[in-house]
Backbone of each chain as ProteinMPNN parsed JSONL, in Angstrom:
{"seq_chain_A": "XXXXXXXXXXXXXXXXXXXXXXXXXXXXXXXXXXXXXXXXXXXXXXXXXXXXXXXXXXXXXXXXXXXXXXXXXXXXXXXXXXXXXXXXXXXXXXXXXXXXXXXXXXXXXXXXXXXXXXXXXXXXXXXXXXXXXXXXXXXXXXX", "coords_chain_A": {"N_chain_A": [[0.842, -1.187, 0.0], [0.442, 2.336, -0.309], [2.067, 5.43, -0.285], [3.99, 3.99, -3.815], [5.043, 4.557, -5.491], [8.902, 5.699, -7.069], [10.313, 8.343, -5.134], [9.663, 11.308, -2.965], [7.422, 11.806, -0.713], [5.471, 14.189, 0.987], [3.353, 14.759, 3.795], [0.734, 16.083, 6.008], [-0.268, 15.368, 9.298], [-2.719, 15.487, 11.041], [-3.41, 19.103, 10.277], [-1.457, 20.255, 11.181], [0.957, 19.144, 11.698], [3.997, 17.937, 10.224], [5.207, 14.937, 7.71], [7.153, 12.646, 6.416], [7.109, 10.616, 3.512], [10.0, 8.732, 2.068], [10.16, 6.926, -1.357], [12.064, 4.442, -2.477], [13.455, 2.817, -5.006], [13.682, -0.318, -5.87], [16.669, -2.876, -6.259], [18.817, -2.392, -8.837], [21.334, -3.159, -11.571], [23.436, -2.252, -14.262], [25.75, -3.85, -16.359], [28.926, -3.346, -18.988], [30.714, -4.4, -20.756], [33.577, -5.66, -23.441], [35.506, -8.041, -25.619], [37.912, -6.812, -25.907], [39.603, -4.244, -25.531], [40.429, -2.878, -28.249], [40.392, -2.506, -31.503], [40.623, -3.143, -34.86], [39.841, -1.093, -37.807], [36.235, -0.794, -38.434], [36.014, -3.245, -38.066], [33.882, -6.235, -36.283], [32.938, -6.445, -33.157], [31.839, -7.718, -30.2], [29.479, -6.367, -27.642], [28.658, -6.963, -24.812], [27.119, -7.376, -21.876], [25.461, -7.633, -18.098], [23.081, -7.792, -16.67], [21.635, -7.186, -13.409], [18.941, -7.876, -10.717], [16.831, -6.856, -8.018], [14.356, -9.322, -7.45], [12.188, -9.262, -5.782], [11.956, -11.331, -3.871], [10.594, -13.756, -5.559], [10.292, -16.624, -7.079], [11.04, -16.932, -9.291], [12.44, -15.382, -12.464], [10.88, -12.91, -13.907], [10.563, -10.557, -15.597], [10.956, -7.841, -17.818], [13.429, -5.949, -19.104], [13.871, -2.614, -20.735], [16.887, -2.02, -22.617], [19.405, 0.443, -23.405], [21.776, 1.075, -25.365], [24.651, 3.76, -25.407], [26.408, 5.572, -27.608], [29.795, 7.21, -27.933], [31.977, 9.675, -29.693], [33.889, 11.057, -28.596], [35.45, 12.257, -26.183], [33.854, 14.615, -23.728], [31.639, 15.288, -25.537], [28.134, 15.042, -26.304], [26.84, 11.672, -25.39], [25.161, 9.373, -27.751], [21.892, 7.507, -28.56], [22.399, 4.282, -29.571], [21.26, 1.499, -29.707], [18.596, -0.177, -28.757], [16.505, -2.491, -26.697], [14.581, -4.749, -25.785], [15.54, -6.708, -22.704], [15.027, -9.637, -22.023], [13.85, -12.932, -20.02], [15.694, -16.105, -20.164], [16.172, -19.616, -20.872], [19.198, -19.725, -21.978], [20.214, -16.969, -20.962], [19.722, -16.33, -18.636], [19.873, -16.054, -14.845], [19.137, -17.425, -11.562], [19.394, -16.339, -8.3], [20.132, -15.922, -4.811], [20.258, -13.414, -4.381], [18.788, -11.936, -6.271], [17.597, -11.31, -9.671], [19.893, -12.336, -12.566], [20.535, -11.267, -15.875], [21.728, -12.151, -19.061], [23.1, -9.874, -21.913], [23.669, -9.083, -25.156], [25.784, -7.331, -27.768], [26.039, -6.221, -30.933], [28.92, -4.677, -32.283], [30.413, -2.325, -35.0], [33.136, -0.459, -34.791], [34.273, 2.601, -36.016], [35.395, 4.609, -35.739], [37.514, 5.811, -32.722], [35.891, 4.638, -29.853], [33.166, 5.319, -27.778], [31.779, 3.298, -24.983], [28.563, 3.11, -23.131], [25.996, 1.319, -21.19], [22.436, 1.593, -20.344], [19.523, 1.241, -18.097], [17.056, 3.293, -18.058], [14.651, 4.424, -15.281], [11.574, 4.615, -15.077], [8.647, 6.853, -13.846], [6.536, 4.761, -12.835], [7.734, 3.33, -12.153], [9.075, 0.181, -10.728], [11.781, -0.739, -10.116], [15.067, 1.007, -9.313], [17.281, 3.501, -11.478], [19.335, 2.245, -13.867], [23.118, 2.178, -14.438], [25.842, 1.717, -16.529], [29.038, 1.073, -15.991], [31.494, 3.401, -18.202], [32.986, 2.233, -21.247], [35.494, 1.805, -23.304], [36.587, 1.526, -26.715], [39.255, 1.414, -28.818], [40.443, 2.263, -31.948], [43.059, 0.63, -33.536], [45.949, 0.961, -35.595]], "CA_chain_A": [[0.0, 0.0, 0.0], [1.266, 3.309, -1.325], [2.749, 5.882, -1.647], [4.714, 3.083, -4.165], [6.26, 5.075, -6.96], [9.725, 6.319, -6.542], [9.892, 9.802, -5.091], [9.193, 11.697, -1.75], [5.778, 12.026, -0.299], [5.229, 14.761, 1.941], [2.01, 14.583, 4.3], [0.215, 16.449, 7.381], [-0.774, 15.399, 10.432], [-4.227, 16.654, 11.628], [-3.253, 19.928, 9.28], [-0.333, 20.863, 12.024], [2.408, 18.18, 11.947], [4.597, 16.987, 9.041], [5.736, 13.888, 7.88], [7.53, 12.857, 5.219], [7.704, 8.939, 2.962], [10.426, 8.403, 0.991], [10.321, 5.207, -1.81], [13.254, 3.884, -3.336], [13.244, 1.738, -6.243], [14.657, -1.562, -5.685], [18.234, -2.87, -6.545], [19.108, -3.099, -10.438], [22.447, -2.885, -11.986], [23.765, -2.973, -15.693], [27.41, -3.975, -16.756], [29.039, -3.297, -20.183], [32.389, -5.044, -21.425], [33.585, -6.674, -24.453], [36.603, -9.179, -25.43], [39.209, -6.026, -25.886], [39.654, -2.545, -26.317], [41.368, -2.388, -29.508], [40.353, -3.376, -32.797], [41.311, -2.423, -36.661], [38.542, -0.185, -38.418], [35.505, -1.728, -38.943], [35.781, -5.351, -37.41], [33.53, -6.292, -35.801], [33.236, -6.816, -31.663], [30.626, -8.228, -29.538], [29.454, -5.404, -26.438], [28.25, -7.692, -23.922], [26.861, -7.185, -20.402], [24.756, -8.524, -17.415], [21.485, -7.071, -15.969], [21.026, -7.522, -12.262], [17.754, -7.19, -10.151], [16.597, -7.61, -7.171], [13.278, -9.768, -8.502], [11.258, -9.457, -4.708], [12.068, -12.453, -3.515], [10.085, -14.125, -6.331], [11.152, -17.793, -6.689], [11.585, -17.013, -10.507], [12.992, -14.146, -13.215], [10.128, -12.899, -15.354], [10.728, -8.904, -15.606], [11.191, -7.588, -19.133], [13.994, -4.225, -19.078], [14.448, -2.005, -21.959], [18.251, -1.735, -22.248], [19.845, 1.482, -24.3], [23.547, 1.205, -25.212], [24.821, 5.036, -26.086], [28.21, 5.508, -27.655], [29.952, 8.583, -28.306], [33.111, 9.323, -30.179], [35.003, 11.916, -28.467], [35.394, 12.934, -24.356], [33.006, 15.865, -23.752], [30.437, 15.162, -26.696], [27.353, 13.805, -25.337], [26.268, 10.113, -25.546], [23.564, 8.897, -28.511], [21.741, 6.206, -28.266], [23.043, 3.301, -31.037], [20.548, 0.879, -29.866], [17.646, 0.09, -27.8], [16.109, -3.813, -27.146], [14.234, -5.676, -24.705], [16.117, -8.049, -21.961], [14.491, -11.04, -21.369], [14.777, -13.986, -19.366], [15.972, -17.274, -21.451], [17.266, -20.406, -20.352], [20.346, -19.214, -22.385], [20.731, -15.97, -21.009], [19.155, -16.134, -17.18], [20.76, -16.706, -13.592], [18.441, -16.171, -10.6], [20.33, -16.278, -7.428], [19.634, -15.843, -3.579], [19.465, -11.77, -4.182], [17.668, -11.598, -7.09], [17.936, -12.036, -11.187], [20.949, -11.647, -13.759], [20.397, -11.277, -17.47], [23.074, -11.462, -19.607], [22.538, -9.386, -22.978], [24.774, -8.955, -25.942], [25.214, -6.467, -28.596], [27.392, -6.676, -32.021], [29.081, -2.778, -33.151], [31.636, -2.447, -35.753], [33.443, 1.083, -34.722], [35.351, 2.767, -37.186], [36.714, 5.617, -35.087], [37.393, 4.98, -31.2], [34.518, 5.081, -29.476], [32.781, 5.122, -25.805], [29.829, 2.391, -25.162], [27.622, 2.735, -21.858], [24.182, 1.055, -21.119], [21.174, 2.135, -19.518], [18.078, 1.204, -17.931], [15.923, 3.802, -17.471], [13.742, 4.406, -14.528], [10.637, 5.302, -15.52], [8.152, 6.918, -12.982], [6.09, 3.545, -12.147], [8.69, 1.896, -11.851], [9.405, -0.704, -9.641], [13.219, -1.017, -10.18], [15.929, 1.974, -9.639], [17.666, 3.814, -12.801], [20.633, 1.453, -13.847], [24.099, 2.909, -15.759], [27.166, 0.731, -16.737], [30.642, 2.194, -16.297], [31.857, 3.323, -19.838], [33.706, 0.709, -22.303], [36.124, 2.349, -24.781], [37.26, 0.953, -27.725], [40.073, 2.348, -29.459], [41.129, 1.729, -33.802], [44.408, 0.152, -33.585], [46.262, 0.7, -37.216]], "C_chain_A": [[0.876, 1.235, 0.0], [1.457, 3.949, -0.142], [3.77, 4.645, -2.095], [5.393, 3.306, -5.094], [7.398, 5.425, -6.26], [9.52, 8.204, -6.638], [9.889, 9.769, -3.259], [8.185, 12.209, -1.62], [5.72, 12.977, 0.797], [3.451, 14.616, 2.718], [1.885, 15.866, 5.43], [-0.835, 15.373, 8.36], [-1.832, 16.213, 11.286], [-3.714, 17.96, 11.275], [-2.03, 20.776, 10.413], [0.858, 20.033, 11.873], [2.923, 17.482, 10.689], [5.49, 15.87, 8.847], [6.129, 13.527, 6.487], [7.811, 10.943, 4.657], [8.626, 9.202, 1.968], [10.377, 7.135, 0.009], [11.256, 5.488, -2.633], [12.669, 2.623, -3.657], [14.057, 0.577, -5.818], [16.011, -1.998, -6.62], [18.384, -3.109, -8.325], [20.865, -2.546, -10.757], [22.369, -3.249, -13.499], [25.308, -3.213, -15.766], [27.421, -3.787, -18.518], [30.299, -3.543, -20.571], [32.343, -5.744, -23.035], [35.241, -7.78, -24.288], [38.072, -8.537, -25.166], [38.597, -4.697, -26.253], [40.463, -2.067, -27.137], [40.999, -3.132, -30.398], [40.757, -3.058, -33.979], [39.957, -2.016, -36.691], [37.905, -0.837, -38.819], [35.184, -3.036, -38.46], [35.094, -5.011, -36.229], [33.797, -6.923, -34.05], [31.247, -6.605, -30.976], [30.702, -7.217, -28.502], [28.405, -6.621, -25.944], [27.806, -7.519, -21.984], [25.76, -7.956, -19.202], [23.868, -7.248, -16.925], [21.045, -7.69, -14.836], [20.065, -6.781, -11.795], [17.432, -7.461, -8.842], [14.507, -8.168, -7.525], [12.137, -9.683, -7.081], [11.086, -10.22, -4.155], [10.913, -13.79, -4.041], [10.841, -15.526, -6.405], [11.525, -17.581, -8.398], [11.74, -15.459, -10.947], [11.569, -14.32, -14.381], [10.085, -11.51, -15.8], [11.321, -8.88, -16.734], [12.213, -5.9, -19.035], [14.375, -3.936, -20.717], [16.056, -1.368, -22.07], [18.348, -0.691, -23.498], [20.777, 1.649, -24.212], [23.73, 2.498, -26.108], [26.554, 4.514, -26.227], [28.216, 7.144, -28.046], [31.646, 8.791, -28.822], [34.524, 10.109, -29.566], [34.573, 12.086, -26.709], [35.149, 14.159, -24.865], [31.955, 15.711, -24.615], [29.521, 14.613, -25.564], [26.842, 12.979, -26.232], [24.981, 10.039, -27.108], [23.415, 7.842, -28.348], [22.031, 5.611, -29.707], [21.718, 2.31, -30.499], [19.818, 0.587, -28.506], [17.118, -1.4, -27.957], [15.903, -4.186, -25.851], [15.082, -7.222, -24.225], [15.349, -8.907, -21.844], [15.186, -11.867, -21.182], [14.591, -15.21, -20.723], [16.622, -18.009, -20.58], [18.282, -20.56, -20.489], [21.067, -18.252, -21.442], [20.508, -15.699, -19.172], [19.697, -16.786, -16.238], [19.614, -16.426, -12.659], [19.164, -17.359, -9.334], [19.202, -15.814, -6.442], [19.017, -13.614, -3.576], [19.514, -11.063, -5.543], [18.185, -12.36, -8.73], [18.904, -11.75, -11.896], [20.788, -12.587, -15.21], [21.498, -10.903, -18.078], [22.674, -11.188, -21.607], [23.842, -8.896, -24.351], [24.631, -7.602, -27.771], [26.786, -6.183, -29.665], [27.849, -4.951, -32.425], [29.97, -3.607, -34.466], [32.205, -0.931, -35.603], [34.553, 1.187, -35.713], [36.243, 4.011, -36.892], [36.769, 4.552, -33.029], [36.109, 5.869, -30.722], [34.278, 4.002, -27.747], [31.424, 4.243, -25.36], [29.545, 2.712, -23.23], [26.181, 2.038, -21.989], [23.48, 1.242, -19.826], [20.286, 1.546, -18.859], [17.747, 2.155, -17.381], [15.117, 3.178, -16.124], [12.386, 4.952, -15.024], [9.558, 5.565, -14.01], [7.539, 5.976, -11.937], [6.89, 2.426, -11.707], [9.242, 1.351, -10.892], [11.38, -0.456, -8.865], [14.106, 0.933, -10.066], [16.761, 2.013, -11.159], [19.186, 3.027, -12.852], [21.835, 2.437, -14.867], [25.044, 1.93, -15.671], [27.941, 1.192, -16.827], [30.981, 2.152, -18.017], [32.912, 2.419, -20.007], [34.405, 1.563, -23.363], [37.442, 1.541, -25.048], [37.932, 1.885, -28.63], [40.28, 1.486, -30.711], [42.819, 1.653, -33.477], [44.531, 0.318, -35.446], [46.172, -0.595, -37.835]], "O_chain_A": [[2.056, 1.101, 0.325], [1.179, 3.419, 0.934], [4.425, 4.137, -1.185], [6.234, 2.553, -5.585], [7.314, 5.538, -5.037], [9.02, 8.98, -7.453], [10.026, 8.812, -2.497], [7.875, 13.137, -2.367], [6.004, 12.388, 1.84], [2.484, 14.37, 1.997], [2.875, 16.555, 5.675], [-1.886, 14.813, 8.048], [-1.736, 17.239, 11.959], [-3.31, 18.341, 12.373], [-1.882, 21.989, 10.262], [1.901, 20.672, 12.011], [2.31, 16.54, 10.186], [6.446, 15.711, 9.605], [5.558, 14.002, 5.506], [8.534, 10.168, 5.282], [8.253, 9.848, 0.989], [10.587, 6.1, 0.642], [11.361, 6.471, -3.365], [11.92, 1.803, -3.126], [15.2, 0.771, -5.404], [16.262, -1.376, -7.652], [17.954, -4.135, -8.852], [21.411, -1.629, -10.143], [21.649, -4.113, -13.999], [25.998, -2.534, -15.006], [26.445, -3.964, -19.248], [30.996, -2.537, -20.701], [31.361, -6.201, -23.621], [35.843, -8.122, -23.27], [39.038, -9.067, -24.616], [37.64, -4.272, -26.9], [41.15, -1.061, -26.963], [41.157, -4.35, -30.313], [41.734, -2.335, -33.786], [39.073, -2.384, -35.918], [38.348, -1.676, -39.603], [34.136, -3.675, -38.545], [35.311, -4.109, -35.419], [34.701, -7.713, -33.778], [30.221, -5.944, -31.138], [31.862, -6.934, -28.203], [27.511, -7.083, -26.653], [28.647, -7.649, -21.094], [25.242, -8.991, -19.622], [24.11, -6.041, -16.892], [20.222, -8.601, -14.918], [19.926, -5.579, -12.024], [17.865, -8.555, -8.48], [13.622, -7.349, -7.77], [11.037, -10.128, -7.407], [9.972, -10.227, -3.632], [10.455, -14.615, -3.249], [11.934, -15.619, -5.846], [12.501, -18.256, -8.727], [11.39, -14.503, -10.255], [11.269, -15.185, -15.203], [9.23, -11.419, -16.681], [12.202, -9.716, -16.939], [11.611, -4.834, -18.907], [14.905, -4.648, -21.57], [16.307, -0.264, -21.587], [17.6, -0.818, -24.467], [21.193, 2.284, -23.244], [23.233, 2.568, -27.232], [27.373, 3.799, -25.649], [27.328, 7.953, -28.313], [32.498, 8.06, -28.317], [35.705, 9.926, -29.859], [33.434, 12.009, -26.249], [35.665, 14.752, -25.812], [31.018, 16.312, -24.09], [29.775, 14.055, -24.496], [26.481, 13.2, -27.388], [24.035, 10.822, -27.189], [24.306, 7.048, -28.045], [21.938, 6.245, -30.758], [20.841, 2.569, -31.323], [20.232, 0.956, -27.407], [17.148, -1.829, -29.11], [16.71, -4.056, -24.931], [15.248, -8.278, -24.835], [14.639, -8.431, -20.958], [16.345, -12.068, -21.545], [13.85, -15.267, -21.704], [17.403, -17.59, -19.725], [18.884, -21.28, -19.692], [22.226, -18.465, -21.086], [21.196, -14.865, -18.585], [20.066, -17.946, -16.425], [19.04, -15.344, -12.789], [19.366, -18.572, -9.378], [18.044, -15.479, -6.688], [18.097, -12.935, -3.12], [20.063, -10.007, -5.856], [18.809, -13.397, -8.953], [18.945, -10.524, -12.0], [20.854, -13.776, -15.524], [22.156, -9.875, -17.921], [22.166, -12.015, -22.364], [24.884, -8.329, -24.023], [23.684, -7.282, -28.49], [27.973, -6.029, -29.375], [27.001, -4.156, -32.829], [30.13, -4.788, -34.776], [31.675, -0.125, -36.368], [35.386, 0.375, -36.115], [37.29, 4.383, -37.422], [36.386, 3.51, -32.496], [35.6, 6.965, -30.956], [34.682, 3.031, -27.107], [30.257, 4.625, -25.454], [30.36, 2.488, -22.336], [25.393, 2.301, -22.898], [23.842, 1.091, -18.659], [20.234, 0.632, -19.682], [17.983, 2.215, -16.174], [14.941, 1.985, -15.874], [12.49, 6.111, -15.428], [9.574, 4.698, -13.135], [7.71, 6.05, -10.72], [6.81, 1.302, -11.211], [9.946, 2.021, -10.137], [11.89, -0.183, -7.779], [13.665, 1.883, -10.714], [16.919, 1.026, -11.877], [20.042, 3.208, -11.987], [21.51, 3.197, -15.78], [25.051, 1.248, -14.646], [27.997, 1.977, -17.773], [30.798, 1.235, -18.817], [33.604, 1.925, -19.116], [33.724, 1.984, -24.298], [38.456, 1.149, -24.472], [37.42, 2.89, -29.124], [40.304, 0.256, -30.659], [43.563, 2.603, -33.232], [43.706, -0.001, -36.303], [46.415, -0.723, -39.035]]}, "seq_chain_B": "XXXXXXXXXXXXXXXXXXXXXXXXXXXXXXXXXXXXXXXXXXXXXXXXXXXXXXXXXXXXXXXXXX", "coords_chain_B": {"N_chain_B": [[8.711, -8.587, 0.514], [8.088, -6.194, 3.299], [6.271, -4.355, 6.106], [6.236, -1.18, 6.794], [5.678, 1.218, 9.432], [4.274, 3.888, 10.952], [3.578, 5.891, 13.385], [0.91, 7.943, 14.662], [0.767, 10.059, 17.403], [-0.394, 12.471, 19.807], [1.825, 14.858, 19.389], [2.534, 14.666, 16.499], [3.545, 12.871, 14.004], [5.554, 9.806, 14.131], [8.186, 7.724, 12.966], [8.862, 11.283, 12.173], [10.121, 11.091, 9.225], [9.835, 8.593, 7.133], [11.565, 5.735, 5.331], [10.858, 3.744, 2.572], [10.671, 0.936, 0.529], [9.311, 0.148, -3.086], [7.77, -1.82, -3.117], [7.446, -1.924, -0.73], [4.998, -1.809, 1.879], [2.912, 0.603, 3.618], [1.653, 1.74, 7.032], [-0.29, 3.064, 9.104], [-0.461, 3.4, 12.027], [-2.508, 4.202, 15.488], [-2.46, 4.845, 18.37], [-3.289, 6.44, 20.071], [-5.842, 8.333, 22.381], [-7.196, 9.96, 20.671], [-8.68, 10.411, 17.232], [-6.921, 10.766, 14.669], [-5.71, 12.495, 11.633], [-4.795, 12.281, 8.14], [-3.069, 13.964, 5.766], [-1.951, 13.598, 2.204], [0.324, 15.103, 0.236], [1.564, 14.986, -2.267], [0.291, 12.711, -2.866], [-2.707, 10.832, -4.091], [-4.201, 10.28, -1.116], [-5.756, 10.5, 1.977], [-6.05, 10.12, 5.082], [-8.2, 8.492, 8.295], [-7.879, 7.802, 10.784], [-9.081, 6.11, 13.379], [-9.037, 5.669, 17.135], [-6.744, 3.528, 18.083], [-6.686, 2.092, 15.779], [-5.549, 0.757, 12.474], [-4.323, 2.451, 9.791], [-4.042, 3.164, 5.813], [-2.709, 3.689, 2.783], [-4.583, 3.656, -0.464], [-3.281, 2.858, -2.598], [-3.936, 5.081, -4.733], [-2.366, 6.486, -6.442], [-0.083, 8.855, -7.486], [-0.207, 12.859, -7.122], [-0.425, 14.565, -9.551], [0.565, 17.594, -10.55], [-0.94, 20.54, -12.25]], "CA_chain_B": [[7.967, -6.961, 0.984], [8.113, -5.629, 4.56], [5.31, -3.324, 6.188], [7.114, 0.293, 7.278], [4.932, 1.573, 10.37], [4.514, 4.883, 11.742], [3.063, 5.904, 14.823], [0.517, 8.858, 15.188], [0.801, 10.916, 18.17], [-0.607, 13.8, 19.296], [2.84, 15.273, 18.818], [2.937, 14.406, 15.562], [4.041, 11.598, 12.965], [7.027, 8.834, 14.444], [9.186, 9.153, 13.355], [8.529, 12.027, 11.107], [10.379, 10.509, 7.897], [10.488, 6.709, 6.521], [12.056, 5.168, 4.168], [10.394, 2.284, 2.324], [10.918, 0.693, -1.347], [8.527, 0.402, -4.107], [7.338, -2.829, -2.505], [7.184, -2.439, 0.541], [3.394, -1.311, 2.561], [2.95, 1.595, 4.671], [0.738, 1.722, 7.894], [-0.017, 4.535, 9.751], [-0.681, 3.232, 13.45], [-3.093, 4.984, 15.997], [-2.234, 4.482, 19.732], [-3.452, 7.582, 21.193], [-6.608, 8.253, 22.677], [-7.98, 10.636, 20.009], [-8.681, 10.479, 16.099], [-5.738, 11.282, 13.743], [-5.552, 12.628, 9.771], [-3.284, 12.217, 7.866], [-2.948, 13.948, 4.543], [-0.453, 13.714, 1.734], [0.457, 16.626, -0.55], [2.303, 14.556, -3.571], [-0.175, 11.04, -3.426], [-3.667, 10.901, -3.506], [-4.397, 9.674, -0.176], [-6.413, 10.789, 3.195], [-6.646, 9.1, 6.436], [-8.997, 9.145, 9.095], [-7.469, 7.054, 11.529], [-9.45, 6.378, 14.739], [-7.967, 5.241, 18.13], [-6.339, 1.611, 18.081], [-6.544, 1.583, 14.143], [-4.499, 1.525, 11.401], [-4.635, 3.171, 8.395], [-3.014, 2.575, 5.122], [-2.999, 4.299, 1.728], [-4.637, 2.452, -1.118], [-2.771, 2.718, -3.973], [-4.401, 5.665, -5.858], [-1.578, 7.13, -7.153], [0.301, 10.453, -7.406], [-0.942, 13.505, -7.305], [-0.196, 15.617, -10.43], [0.246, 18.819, -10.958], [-1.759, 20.693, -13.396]], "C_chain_B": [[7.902, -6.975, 2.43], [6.821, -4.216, 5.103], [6.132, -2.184, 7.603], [5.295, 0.625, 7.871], [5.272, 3.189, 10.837], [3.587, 5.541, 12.387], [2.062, 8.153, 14.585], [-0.053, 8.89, 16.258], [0.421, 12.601, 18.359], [0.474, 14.88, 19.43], [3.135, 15.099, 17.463], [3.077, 12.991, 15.081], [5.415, 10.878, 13.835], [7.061, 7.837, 14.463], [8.548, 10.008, 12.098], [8.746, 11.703, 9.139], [11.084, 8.93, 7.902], [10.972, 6.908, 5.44], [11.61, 4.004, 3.657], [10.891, 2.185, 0.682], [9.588, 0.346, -1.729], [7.43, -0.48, -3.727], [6.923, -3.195, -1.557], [5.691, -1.258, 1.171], [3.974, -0.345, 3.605], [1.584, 1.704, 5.417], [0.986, 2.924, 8.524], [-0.848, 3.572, 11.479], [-1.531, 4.37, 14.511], [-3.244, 4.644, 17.442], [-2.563, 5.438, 20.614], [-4.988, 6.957, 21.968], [-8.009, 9.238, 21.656], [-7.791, 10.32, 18.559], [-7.695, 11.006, 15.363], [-6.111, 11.61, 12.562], [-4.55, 12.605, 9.542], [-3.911, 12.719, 6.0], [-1.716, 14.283, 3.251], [-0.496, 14.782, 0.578], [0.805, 15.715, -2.015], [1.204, 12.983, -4.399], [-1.783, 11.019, -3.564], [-4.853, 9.754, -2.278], [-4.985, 10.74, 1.132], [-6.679, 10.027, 4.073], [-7.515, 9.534, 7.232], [-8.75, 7.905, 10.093], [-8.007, 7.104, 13.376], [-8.681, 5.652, 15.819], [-7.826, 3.712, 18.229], [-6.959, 1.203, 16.48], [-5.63, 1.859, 13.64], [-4.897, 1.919, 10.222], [-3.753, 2.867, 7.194], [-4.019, 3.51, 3.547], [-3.305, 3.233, 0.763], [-4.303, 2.305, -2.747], [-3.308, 3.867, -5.42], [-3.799, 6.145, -6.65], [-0.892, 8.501, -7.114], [-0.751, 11.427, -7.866], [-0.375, 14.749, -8.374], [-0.55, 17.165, -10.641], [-0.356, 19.253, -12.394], [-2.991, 19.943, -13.406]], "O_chain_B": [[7.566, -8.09, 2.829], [6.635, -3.24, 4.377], [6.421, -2.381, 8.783], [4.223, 0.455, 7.291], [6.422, 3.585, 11.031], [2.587, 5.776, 11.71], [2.651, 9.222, 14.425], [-1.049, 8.215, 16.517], [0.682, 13.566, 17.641], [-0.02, 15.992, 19.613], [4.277, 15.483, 17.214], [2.722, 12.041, 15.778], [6.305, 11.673, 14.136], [6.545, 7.004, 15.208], [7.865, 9.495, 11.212], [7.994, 11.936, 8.193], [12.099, 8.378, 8.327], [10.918, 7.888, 4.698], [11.966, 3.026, 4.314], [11.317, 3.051, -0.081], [8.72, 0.229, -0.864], [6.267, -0.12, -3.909], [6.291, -4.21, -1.262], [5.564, -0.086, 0.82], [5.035, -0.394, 4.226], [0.527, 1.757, 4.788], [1.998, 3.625, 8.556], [-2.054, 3.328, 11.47], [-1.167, 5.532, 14.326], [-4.307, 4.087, 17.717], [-2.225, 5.384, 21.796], [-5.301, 5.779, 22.137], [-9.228, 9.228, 21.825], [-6.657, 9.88, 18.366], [-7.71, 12.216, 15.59], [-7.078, 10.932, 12.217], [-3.536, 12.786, 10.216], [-4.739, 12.16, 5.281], [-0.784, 15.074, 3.393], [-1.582, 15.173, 0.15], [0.011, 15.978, -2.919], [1.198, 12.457, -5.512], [-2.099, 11.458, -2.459], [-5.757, 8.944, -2.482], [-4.498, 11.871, 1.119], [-7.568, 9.19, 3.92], [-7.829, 10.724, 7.194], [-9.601, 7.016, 10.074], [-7.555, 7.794, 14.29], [-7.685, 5.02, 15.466], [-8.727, 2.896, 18.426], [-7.562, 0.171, 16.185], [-4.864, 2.784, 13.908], [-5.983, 1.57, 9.76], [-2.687, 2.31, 7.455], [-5.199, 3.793, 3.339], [-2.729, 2.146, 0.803], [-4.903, 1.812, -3.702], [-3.167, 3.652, -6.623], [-4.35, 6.394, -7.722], [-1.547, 9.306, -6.452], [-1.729, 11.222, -8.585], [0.068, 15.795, -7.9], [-1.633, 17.717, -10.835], [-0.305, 18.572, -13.418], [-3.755, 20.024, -14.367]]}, "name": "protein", "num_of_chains": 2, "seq": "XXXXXXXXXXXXXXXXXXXXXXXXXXXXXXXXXXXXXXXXXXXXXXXXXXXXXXXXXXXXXXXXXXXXXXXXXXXXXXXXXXXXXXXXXXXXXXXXXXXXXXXXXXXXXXXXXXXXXXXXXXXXXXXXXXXXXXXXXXXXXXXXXXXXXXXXXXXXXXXXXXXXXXXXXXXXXXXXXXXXXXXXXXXXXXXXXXXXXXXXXXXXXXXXX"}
């Protein structure tokens, strides 16, 4: 029973006394690595990462996240998004563990300058889960 | 999920600020001897909590501006 979005709730007390709820989103994380950070122009490389949750002490993983990997080519520019794609669980791709679920999600580039990958999950207002980010990943063009 | 409690007094709310997650229930407790309200500015929720009840918001949602 609410307040259940994330956010702070202020209230009164018989219209004299204040009180205040905070809700926090529950635990999520993203990761973002690949095999190396150096490739020749063009060749391709797998960006690969994991998606932890905490699932509510659910005995299974069934939560769907929209992941958004941004790259960007230069320090200081800001981020675009390159691609956007629903996680799901798979008997391939799914772990669920004592504190909670990990999804592991994969994603093919081919960079042709060096370039900076992070991924996302959004929080969105209803949302259950806190906003996830993945430390940046840069790949540099070896001659 | 866990149920976050807090105590009206006629001093006020305690403790004045919780912390709960997305999941977890909120009660409002009534141990005095007189009737409590409780209203929230951001959710749309109102209590009317009489003595040795609890109260509990029921999920209506935020309260938007505009």
């Amino acid at each position: 029973m609410g307040p259940d979005w994330m956010g702070s709730y202020p209230y009164i007390e018989d219209g004299t006394f204040q009180g205040k709820v905070q809700v926090r989103g529950l635990f999520r994380s993203v990761s973002l690595t690949a095999l190396t950070h150096s490739v020749t122009r063009g060749s391709p490389l797998e960006l690969h990462g994991q998606l932890t949750f905490d699932n509510h002490m659910y005995p299974f993983c069934a939560a769907v996240f929209p992941l958004r990997v941004f790259a960007r080519h230069e320090q200081g520019q800001p981020y675009t998004r390159i691609a956007w794609f629903p996680v799901r669980p798979a008997k391939t791709n799914m772990r669920a563990g004592k504190r909670g679920c990990t999804y592991r999600w994969q994603l093919n580039v081919q960079p042709k300058v060096s370039t900076t990958y992070l991924a996302e999950v959004k929080a969105r207002v209803w949302d259950t889960w806190r906003q996830a980010r993945s430390r940046p990943f840069t790949v540099l063009i070896r001659p | 999920m866990k149920w976050v409690t807090v105590a009206l007094t006629a001093s006020g709310p305690a403790p004045k600020t919780v912390t709960k997650s997305t999941v977890d229930s909120l009660e409002f407790v009534n141990n005095d001897s007189v009737a409590h309200t409780v209203n929230f500015q951001g959710w749309h929720c109102s209590l009317d909590v009489q003595p040795g009840a609890t109260g509990a918001c029921h999920n209506d949602g935020p309260r938007l501006d505009g």
